[in-house]
FIGU-667208 format. One line per field, with one value per atom (N, C-alpha, C, O): chain; atom name; x, y, z. Coordinates in steps of 0.1 Angstrom, whole numbers. Layout:
BEGIN
kette: A_... $
atom: CA_... $
x: X_... $
y: Y_... $
z: Z_... $
***
This chain:
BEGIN
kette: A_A_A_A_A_A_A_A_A_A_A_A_A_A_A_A_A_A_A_A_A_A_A_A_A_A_A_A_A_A_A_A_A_A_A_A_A_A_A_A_A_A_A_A_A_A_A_A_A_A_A_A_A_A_A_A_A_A_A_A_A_A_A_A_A_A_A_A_A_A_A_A_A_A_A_A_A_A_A_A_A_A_A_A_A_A_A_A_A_A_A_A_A_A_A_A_A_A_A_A_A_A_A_A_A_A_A_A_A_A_A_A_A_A_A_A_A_A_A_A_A_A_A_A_A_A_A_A_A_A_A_A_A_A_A_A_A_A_A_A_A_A_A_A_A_A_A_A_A_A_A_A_A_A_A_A_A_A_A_A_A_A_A_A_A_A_A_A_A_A_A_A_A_A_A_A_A_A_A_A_A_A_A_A_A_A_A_A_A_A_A_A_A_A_A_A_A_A_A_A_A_A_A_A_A_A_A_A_A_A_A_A_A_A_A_A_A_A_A_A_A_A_A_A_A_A_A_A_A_A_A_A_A_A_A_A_A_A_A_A_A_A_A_A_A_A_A_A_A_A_A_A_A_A_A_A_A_A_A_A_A_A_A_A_A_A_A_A_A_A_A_A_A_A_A_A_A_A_A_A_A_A_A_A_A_A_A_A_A_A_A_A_A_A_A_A_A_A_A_A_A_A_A_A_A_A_A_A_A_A_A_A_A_A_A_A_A_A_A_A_A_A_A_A_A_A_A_A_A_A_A_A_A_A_A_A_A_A_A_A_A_A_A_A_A_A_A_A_A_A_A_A_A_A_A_A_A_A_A_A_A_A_A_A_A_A_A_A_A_A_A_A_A_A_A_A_A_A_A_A_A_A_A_A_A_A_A_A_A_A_A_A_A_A_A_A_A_A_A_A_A_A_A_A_A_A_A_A_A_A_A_A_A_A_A_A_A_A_A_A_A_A_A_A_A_A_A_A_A_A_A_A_A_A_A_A_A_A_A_A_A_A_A_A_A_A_A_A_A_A_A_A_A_A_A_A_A_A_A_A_A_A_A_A_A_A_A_A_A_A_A_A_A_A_A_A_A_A_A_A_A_A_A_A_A_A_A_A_A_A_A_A_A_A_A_A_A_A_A_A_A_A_A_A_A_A_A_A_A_A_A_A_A_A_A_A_A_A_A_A_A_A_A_A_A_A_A_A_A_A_A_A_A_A_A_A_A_A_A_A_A_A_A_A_A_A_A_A_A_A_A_A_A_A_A_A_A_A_A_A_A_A_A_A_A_A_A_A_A_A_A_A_A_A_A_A_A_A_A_A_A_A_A_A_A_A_A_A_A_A_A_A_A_A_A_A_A_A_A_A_A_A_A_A_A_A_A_A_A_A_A_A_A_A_A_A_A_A_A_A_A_A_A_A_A_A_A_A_A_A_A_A_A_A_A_A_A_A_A_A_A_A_A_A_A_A_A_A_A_A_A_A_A_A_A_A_A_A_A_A_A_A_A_A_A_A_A_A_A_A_A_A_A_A_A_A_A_A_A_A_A_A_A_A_A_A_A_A_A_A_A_A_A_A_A_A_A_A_A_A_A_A_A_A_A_A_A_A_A_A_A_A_A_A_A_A_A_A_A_A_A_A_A_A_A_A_A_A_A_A_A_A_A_A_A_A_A_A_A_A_A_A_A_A_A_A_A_A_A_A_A_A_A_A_A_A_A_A_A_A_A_A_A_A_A_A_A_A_A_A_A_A_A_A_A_A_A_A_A_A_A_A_A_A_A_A_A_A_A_A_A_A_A_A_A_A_A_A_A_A_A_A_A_A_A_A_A_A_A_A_A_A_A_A_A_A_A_A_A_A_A_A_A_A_A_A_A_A_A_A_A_A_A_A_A_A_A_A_A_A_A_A_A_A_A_A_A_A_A_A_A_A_A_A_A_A_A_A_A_A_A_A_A_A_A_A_A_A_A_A_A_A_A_A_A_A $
atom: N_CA_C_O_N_CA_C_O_N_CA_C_O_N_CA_C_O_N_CA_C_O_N_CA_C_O_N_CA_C_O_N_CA_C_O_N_CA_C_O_N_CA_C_O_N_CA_C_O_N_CA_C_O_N_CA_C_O_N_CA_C_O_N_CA_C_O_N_CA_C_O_N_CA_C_O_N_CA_C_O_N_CA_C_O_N_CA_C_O_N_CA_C_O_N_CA_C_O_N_CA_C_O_N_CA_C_O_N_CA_C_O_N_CA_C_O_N_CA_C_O_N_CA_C_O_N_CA_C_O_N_CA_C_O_N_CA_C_O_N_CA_C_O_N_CA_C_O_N_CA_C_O_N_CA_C_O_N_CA_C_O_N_CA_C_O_N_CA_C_O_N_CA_C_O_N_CA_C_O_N_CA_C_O_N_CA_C_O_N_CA_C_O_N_CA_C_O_N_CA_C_O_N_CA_C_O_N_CA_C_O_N_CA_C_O_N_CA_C_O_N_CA_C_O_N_CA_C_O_N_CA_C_O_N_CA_C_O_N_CA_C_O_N_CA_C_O_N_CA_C_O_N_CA_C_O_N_CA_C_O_N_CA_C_O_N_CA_C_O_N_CA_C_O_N_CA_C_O_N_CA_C_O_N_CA_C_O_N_CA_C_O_N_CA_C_O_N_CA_C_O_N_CA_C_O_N_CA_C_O_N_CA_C_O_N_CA_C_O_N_CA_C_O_N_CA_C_O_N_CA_C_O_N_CA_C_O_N_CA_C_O_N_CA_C_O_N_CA_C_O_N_CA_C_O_N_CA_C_O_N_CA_C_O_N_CA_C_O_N_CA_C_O_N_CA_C_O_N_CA_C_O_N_CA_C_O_N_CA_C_O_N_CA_C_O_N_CA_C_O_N_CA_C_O_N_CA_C_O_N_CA_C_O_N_CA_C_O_N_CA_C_O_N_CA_C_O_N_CA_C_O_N_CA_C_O_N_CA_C_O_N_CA_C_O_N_CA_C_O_N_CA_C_O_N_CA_C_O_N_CA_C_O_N_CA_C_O_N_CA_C_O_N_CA_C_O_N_CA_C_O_N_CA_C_O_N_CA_C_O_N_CA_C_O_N_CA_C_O_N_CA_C_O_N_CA_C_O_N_CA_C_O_N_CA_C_O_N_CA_C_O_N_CA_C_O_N_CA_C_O_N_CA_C_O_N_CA_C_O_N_CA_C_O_N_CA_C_O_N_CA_C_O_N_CA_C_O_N_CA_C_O_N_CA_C_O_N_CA_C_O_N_CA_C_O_N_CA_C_O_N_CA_C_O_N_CA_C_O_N_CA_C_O_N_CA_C_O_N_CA_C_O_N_CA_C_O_N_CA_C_O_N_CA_C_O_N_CA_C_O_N_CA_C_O_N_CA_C_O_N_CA_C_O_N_CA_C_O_N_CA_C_O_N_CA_C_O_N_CA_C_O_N_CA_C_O_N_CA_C_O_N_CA_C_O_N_CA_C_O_N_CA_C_O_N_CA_C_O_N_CA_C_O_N_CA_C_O_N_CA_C_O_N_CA_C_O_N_CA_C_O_N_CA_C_O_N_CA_C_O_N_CA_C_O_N_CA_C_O_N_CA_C_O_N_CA_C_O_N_CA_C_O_N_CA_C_O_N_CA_C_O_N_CA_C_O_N_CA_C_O_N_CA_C_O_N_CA_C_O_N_CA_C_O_N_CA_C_O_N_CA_C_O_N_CA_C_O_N_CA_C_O_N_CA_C_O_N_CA_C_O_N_CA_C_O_N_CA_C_O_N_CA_C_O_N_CA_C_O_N_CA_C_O_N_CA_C_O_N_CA_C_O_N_CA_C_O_N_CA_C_O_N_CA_C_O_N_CA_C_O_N_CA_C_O_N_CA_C_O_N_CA_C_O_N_CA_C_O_N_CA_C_O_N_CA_C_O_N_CA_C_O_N_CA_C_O_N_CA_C_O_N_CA_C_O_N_CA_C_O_N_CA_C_O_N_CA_C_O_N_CA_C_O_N_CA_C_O_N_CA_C_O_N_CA_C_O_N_CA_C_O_N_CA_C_O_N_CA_C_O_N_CA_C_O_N_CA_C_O_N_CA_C_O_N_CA_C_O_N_CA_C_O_N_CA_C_O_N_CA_C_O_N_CA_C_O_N_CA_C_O_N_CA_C_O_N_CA_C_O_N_CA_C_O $
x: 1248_1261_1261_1253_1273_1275_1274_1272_1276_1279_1294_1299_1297_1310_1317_1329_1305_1311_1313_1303_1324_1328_1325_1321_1328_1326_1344_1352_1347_1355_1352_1341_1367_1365_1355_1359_1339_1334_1324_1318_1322_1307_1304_1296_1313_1310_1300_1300_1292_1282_1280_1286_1272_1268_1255_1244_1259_1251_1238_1233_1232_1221_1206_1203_1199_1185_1178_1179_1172_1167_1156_1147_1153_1161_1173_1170_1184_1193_1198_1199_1201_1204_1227_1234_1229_1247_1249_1245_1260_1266_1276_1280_1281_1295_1298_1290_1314_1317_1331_1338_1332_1347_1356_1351_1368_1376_1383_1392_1381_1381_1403_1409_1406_1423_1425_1429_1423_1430_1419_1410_1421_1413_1420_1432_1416_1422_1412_1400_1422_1416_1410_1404_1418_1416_1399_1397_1389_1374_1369_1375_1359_1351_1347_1349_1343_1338_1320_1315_1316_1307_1301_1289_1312_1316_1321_1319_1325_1333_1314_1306_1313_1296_1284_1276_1284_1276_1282_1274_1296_1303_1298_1290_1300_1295_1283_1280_1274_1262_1255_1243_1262_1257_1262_1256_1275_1282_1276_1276_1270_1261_1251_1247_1243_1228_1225_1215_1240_1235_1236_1234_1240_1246_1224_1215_1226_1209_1199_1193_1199_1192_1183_1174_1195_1189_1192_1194_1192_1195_1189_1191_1183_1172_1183_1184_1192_1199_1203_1206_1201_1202_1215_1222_1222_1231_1234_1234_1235_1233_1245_1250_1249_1260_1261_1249_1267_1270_1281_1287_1281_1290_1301_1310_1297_1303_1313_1308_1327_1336_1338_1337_1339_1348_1329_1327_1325_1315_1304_1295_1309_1304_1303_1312_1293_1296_1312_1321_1309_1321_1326_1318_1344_1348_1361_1370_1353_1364_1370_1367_1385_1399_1406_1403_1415_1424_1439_1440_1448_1458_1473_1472_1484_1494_1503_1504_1510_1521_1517_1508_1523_1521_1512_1515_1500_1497_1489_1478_1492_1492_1478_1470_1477_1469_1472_1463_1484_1492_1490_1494_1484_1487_1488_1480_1501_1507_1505_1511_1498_1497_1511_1522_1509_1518_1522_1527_1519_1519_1509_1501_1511_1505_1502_1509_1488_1482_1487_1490_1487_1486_1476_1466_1480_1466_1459_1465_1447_1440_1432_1431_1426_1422_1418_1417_1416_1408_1399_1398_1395_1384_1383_1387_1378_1382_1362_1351_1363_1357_1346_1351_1332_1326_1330_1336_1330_1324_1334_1333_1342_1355_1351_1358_1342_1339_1352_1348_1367_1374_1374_1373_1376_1372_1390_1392_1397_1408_1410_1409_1414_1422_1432_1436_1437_1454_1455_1453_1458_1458_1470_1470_1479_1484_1478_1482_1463_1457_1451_1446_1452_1447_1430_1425_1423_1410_1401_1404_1389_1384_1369_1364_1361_1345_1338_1325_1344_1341_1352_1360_1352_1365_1365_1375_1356_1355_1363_1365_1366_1369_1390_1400_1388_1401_1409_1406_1417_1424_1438_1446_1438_1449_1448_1438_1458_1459_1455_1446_1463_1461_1450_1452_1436_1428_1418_1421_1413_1409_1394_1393_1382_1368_1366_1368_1360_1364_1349_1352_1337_1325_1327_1320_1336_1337_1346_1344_1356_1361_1353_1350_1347_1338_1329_1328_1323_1313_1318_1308_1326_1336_1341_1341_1344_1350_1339_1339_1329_1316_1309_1303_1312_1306_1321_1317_1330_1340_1333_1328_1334_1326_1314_1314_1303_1290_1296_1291_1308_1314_1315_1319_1313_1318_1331_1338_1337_1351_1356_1352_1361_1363_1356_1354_1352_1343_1353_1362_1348_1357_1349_1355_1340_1332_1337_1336_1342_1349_1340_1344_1327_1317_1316_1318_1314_1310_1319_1331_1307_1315_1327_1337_1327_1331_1347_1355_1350_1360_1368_1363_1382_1389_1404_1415_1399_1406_1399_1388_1405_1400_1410_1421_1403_1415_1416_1410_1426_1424_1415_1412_1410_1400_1380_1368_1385_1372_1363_1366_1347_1344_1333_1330_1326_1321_1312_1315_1304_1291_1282_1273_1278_1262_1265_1271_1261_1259_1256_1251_1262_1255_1249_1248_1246_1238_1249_1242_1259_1267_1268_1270_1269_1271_1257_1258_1247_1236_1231_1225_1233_1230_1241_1240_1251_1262_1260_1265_1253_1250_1237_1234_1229_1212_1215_1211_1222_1221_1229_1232_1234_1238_1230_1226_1220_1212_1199_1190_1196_1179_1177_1187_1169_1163_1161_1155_1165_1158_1139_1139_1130_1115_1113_1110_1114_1113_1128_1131_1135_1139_1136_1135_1134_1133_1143_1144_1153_1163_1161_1169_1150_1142_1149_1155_1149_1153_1165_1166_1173_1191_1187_1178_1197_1195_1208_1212_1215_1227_1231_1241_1220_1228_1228_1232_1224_1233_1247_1253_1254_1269_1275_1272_1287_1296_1306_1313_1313_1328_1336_1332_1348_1362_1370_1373_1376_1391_1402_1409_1402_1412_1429_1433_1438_1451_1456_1462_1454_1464_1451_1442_1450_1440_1449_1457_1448_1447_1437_1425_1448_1439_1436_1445_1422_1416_1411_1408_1410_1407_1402_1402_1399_1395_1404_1412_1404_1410_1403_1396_1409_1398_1405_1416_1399_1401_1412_1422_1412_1419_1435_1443_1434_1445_1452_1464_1439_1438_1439_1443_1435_1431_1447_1452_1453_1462_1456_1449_1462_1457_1464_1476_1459_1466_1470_1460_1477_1483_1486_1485_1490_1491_1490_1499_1480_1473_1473_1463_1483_1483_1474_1472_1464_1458_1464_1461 $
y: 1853_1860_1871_1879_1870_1883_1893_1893_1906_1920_1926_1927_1928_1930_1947_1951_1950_1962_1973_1976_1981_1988_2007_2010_2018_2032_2034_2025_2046_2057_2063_2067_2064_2073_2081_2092_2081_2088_2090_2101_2077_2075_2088_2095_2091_2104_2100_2090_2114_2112_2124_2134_2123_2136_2143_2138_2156_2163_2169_2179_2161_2168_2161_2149_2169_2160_2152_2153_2142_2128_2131_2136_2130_2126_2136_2147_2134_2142_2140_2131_2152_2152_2151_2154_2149_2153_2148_2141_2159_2165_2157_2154_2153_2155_2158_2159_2159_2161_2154_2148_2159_2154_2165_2176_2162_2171_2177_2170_2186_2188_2188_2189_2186_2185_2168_2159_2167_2154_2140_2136_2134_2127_2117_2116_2109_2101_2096_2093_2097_2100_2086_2086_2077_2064_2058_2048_2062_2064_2073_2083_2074_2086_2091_2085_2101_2110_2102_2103_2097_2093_2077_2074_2066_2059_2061_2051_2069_2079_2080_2072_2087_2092_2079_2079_2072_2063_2054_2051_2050_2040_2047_2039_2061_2064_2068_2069_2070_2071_2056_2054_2047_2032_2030_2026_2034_2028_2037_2035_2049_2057_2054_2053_2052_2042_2028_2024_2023_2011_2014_2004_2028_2033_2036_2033_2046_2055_2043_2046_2033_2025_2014_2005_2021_2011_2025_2020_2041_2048_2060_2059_2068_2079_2091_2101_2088_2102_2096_2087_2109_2113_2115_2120_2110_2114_2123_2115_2133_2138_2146_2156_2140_2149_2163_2166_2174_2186_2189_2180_2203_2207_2217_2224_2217_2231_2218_2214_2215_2211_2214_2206_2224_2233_2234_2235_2234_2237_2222_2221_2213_2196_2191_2194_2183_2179_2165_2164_2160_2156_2152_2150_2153_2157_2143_2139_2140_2130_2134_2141_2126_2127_2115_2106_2115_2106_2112_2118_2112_2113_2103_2091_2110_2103_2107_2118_2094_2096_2103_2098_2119_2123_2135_2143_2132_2148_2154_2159_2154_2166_2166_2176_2152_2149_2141_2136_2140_2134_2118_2112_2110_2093_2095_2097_2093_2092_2080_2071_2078_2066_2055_2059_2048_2040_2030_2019_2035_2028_2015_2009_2012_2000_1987_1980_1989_1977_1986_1997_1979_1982_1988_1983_2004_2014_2011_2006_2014_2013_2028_2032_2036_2047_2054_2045_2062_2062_2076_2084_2072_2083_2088_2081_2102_2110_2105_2109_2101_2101_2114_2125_2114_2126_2139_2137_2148_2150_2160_2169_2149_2159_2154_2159_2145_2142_2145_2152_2142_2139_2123_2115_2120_2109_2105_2116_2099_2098_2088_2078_2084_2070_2072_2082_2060_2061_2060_2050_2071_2070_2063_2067_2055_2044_2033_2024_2033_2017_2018_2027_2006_2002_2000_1989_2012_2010_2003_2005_1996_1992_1995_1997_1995_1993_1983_1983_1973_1961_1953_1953_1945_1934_1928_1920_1930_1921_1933_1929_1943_1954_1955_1953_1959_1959_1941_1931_1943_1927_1926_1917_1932_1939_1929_1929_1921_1913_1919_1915_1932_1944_1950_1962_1950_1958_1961_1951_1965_1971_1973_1980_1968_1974_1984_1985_1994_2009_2009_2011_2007_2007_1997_1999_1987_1980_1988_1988_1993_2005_2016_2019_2024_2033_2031_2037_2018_2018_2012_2010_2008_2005_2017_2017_2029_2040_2050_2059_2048_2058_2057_2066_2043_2038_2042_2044_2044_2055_2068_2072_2076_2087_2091_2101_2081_2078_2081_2090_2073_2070_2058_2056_2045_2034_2030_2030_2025_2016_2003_2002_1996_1985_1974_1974_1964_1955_1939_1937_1930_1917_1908_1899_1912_1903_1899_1907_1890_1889_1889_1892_1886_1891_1909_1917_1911_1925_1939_1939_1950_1960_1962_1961_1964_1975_1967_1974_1951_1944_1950_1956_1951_1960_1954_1955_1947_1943_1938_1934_1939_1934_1929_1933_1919_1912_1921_1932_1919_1925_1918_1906_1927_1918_1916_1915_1916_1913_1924_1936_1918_1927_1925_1913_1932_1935_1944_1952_1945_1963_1957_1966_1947_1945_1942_1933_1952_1956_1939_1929_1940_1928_1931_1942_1920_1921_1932_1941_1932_1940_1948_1956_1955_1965_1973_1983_1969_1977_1978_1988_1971_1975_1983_1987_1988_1993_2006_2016_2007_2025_2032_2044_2019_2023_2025_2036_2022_2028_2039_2041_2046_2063_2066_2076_2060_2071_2068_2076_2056_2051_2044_2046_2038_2030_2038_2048_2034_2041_2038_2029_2042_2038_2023_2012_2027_2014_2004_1999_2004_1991_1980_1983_1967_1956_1949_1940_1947_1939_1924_1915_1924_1909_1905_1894_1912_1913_1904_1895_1906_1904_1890_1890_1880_1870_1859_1856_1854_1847_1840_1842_1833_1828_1840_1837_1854_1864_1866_1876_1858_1859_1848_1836_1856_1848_1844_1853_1831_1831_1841_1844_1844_1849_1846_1853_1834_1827_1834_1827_1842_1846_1851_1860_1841_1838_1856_1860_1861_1876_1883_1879_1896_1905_1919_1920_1928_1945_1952_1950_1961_1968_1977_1983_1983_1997_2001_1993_2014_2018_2033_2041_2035_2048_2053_2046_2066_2076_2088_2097_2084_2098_2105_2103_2119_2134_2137_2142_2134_2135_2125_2124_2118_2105_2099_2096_2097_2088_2074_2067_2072_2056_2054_2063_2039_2039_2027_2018_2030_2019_2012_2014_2000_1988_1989_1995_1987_1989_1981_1983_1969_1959_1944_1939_1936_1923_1907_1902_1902_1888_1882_1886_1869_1858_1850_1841 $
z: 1262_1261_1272_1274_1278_1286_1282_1270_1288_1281_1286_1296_1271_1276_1268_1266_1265_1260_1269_1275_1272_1278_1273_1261_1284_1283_1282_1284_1279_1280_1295_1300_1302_1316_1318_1314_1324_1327_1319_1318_1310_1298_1293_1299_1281_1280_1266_1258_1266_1255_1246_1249_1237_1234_1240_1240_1245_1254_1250_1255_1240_1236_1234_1233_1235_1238_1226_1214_1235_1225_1218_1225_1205_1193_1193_1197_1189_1183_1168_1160_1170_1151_1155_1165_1147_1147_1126_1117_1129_1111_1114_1126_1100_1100_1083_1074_1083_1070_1069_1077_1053_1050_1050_1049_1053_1051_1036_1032_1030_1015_1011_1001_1022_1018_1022_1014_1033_1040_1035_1042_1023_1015_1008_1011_1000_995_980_980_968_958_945_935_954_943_948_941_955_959_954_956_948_942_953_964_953_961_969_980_957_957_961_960_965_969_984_991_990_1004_1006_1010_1004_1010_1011_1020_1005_1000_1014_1023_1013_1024_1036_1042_1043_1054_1054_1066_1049_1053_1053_1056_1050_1054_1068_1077_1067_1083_1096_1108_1089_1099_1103_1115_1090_1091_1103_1109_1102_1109_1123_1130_1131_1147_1149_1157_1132_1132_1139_1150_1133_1129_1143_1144_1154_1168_1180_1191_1181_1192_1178_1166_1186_1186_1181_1187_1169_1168_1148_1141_1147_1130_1129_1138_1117_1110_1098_1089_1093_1087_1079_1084_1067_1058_1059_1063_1058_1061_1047_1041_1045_1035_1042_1037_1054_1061_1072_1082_1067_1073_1090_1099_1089_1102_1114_1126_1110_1118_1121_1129_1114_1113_1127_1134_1133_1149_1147_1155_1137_1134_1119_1109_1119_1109_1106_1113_1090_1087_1075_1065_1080_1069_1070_1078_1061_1060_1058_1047_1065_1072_1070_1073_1066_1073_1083_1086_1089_1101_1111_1118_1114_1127_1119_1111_1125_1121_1131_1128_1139_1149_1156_1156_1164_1171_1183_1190_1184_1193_1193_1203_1178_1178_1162_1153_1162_1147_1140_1145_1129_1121_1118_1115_1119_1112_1103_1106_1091_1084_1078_1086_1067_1062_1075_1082_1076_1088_1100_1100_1109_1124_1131_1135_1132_1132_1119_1109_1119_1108_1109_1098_1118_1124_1138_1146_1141_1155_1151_1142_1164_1168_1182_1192_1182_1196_1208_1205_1212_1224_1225_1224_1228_1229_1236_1246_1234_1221_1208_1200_1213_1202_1188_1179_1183_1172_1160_1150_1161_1153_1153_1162_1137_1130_1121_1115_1119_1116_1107_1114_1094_1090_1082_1075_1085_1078_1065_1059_1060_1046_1039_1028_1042_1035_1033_1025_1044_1040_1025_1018_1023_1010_1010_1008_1014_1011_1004_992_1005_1000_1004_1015_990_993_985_985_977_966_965_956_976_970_960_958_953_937_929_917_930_923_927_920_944_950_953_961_945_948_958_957_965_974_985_992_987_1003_1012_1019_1015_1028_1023_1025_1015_1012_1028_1035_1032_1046_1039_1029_1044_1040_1048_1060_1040_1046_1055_1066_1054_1060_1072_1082_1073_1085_1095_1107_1090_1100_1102_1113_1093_1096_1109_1120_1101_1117_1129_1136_1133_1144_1155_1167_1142_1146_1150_1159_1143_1145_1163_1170_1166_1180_1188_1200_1188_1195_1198_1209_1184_1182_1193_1199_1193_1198_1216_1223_1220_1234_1236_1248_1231_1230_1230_1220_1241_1239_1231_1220_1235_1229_1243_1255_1230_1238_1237_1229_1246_1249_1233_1229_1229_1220_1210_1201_1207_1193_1182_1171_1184_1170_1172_1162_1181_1179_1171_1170_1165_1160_1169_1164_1181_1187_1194_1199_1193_1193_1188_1178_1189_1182_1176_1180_1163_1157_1140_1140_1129_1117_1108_1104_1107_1092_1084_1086_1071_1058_1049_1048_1043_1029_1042_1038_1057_1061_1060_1058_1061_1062_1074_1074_1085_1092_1095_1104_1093_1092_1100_1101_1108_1111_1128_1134_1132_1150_1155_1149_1169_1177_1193_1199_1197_1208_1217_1222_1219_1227_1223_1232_1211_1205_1206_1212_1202_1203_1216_1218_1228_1246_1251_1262_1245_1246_1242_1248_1232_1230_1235_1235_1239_1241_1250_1251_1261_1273_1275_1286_1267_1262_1261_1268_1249_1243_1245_1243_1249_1245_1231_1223_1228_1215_1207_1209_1193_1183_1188_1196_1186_1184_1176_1180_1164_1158_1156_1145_1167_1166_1180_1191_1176_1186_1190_1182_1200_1205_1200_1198_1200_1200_1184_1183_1174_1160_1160_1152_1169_1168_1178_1186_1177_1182_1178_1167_1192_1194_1176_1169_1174_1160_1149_1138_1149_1142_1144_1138_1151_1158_1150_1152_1139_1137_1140_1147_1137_1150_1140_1129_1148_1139_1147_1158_1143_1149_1139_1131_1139_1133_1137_1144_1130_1135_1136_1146_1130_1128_1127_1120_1136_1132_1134_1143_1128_1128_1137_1137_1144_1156_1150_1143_1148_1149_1163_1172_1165_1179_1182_1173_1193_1201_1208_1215_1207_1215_1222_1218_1237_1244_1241_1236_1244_1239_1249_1245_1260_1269_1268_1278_1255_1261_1274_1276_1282_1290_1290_1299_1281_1276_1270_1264_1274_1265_1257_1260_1246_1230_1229_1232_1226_1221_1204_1200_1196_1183_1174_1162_1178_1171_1177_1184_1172_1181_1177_1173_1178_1174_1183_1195_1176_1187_1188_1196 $
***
């Protein structure tokens, strides 16, 4: 397989030395309440785990909002970041490009973390956007890979959490290897197809809105 995952203008990263630690938190207003609290935490510290889990940097919950290296909410319409949500599907969230560590999702989607639980057509698995959006965060763009996290598009009801070969050479060479992980591990038949007729764009945004975004993606 080729590599096809791409940087943000000027591979930007986080400026700090290897191993690195980075916080983040929730936002205690901009939330969404039909998720326990404890479900929301549980969902990102897995979709974090799996970034932890192959590049030499800690993730680590924080209770101190405003001072977090980054900070997640959920949001509607325009709120005052200059990429206004829109509504049910389309955007699904973004994230700001190093090292502005804002983290964003649309709080009309119909979240989900148990599809056996949520029976919703448009239910969105929230840990498969999470970690999509976390490899923005990191300085990841969107990649050509249609298995990969960092492809930028997801069904409803799918779900997606497990890094691939482009995804994981895509951030190591930001950051370096976790220690104990082996590339050797991940291997072409970990790659599943997705021919999928209709997909929903999630995406990145540099700090600078430079980048222009794609929004809505028929195949």
């Amino acid at each position: 397989m080729s590599e096809k995952y791409a940087y943000f203008t000027g591979q930007p990263r986080w400026a700090r030395s290897i191993p690195m630690t980075l916080t983040y938190a929730f936002s205690p207003n901009d939330t969404i309440t039909y998720l326990t609290t404890l479900e929301l935490r549980v969902t990102f510290q897995r979709a974090f785990g799996h970034w932890a889990s192959v590049i030499p940097v800690t993730f680590l919950e924080s209770d101190d909002y405003e001072l977090s290296d980054i900070k997640i909410g959920f949001y509607y319409g325009d709120h005052g970041d200059g990429e206004a949500f829109d509504g049910v599907l389309g955007v699904l969230a973004h994230a700001f490009s190093p090292e502005s560590g804002q983290f964003h999702l649309d709080a009309t989607e119909t979240w989900a973390v148990d599809f056996t639980i949520e029976k919703s057509d448009s239910a969105i698995d929230l840990e498969s956007v999470a970690t999509h959006e976390i490899g923005h965060l990191l300085g990841l763009s969107h990649s050509d890979v249609k298995e990969a996290i960092m492809y930028p598009s997801l069904k409803p009801r799918e779900r997606k959490v497990d890094l691939k070969i482009d995804d994981v050479k895509g951030v190591q060479a930001l950051y370096g290897s976790n220690p104990n992980f082996s590339l050797e591990a991940l291997s072409e038949s970990d790659m599943s197809s997705n021919d999928a007729a209709a997909d929903w764009r999630i995406h990145g945004v540099e700090f600078n809105f430079l980048l222009l975004i794609w929004i809505l993606w028929f195949s």
